[in-house]
N, C-alpha and C positions, 0 to 999 in steps of 0.2 A: 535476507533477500533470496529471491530464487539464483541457483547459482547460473552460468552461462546456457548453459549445455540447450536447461529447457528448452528454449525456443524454440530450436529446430528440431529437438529429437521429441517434443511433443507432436509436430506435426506428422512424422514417421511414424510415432506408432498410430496416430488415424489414418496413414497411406493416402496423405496430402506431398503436396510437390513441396518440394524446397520452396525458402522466400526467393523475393526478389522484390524492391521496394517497388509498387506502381507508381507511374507518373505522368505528364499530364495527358499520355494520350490514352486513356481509358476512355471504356464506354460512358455515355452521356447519364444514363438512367442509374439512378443511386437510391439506393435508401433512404431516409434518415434514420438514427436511432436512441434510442430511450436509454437512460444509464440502465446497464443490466446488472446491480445490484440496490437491493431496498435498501438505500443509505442516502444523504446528501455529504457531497465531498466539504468537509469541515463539520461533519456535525454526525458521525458516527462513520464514515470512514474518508480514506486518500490514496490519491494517486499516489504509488511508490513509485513506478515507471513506468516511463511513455517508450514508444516505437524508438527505435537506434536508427536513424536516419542516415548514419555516415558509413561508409561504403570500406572504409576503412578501420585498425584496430581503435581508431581515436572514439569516440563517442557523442553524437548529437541530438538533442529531443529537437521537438518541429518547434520551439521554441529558440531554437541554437545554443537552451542551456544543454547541462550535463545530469538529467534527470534518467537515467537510464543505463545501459552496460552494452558492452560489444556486442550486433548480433540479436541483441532481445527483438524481437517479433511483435510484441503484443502492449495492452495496458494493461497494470498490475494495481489493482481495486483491492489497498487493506484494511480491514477492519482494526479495530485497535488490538485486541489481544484475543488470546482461548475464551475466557470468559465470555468474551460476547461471542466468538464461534459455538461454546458452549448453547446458548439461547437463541440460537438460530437466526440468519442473516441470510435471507434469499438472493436466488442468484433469476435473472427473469429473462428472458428473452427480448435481444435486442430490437424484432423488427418480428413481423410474419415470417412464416416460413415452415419446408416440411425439416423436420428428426432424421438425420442422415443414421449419424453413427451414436454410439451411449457404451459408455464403460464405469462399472460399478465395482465395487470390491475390496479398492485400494485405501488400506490403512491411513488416518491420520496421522502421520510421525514427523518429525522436522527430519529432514535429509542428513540434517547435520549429527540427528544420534542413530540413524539407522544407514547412514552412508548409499551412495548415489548408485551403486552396485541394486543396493536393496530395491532402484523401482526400476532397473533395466528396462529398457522396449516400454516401460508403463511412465514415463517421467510428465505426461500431462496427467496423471492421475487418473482420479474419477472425473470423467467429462463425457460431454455430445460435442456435435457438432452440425449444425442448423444451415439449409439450402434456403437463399432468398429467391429475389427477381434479380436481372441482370447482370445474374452470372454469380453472385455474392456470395460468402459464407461467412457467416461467424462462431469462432470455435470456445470451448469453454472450460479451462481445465482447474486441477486443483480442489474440484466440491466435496464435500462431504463424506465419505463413507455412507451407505445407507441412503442419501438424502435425494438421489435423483427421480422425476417423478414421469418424465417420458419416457418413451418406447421409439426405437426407430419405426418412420414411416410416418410419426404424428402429424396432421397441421398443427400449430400453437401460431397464437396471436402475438404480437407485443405487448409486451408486458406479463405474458402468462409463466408462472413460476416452474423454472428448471428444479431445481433443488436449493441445498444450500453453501455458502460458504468454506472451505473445508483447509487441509491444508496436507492433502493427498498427492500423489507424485515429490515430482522433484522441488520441492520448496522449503524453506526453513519459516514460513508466517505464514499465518492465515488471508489468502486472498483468492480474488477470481482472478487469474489472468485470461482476456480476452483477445485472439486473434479474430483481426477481419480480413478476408481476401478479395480481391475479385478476380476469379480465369486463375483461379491457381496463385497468384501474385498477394501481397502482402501489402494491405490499403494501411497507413494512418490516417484512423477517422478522426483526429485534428489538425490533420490537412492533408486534405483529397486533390490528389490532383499536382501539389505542389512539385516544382523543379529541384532536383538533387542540389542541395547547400544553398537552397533560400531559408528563410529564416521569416517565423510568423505568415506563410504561404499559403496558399489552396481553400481550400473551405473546411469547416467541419461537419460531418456528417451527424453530429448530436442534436436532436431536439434542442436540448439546453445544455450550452458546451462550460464545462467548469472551467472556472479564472485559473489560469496558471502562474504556481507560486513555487519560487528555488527553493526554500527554506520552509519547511510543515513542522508544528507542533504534535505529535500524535498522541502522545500521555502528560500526563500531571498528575499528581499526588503526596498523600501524606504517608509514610511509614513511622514503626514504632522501631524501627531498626536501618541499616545499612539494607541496601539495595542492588537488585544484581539483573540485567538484560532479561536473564533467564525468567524471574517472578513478576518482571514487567510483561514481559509475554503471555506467562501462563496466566494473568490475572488475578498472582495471590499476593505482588506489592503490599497494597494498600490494609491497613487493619482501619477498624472502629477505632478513631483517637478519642481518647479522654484525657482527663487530669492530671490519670496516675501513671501515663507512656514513660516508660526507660529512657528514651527517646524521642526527639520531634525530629522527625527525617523529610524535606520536601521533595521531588527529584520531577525530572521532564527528560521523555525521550524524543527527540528530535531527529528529523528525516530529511536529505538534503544536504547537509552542511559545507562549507566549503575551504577547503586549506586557507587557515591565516582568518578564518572566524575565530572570534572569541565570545563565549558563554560566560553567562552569568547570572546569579542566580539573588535574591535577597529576602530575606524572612523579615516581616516587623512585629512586634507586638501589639498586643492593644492600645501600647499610649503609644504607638508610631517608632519607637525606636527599634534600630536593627536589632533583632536577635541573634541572626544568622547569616552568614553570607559562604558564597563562593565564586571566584572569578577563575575561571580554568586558563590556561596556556592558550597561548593560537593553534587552532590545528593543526595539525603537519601535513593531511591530507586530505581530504575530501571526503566527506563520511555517508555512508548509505544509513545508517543510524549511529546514534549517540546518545547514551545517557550521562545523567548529572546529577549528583544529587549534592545536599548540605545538609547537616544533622547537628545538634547538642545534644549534650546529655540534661532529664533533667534536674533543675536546681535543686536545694535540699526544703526550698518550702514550697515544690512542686511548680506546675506550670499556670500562668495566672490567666483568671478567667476574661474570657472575649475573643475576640477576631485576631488570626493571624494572616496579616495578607504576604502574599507572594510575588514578588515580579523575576519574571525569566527574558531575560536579554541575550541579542545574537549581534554582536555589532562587527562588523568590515570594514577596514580604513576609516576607523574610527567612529562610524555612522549606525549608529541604532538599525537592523535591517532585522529584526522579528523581535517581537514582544508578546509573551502572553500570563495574563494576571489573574492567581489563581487564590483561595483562600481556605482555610478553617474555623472551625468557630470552636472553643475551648468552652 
């Protein structure tokens, strides 16, 4: 997750004003806006975090869940891992507008192995940041190394490609964080307009606004070994499964989670019995990600031929509240 800091000392090094969350009395004339990266949220990337709506150290999405951190400013648009930042994941322009500001340069690194010293005064990264109508800005940090493809001073249409995905400045994953402002202030464009501590409020300023969901799936797979955050990130998890795997290891990294969730995970064979299982502890806190996995070793007349399916379970006071069913074929 990006760590706190971002928010604000992104907007300082563009020599934008501090937030301050807008509300209902803004100007009339709004945008709308286009999701500004080439993904659909569930099917090549997700929302990490929404805008921190609470004024206080406590924490609120415009949802009144806890999708977000103290202080965060913006929406956090991830892709799954390096791999797909590797093959390029455009970042597009939310609305018309001219190219204010553009900074290029900034290394891809996780924050977390090059520490938070390392992008001083640069913690939005590689970004721009675009002048709409009605006073608007949206900012866009985090891209690529190399990948920016305007100049200040540009018009760009909506939809016209910035660059791409990256995970430059102060972040530890690959994402776009986007701020929107209007008049300096700090709009959530999932609810414009809304009253400080309502809940499901204002309007959204999206074309098409994504369903909001406590609990995201963001990986699944198969390993030929134990599994670690780190290989899930970089995209090198997963091998080619065959026959002859040391191992049949399945795992899911999960975003969202919430103290006193319990995971769980089950492998079956081709004739339907379990192979594998794991049911983890309840949380103890609330998790911005989580991995899981379950493995055997395998048998000594190897692993037998057909479909192994998978179900991964998140259930809360007892209640099934995520599911997702994954499979391979042996």
């Amino acid at each position: 997750m990006s760590p706190r800091p971002a928010s604000i000392l992104a907007l300082l090094a563009f020599g934008a004003t501090a937030p301050a969350l807008l509300g209902a009395a803004a100007a009339p004339a709004t945008p709308t806006l286009l999701w500004p990266v080439a993904c659909k949220v569930g099917a090549g990337c997700e929302i990490q975090h929404y805008v921190d709506r609470d004024a206080s150290p406590a924490v609120k999405d415009y949802a009144c869940g806890n999708r977000s951190y103290d202080g965060h400013d913006g929406t956090d648009i991830r892709i799954p891992d390096m791999a797909a930042q590797r093959r390029g994941v455009a970042v597009l322009a939310a609305a018309d507008g001219q190219v204010l500001r553009v900074r290029d340069g900034v290394a891809d690194v996780s924050v977390r192995a090059a520490g938070p010293e390392s992008v001083k005064d640069r913690e939005c990264g590689n970004g721009l940041v675009i002048a709409h109508a009605g006073g608007f800005e949206t900012q866009y940090c985090h891209l690529a190394q190399g990948s920016l493809k305007v100049k200040p001073g540009e018009t760009v249409k909506a939809g016209a490609p910035l660059g791409n995905v990256g995970m430059s400045g102060l972040a530890e994953f690959p994402h776009l964080h986007l701020t929107v402002r209007q008049s300096g202030q700090v709009v959530d464009p999932f609810a414009y307009g809304a009253a400080a501590g309502t809940c499901n409020a204002g309007r959204s300023l999206w074309v098409q606004t994504p369903a909001y969901q406590a609990r995201v799936v963001l990986n699944t797979g198969f390993a030929p070994g134990p599994v670690t955050l780190d290989a899930v990130e970089a995209g090198t998890a997963a091998a080619p499964p065959g026959a002859d795997l040391p191992f049949l290891v399945a795992y899911v990294r999960a975003i969202g989670l919430k103290a006193g969730d319990v995971q769980e995970l089950v492998v079956r064979g081709p004739d339907g019995a379990v192979v594998i299982e794991n049911r983890a502890a309840p949380l103890a806190r609330d998790q911005a990600q989580r991995l899981l996995f379950t493995g055997k070793r395998r048998p000594p007349q190897g692993w037998a031929k057909g479909r192994y399916a998978v179900r991964y379970t998140v259930s809360a006071g007892g209640k099934a509240v995520l599911t997702r069913d994954f499979a391979l074929q042996i």
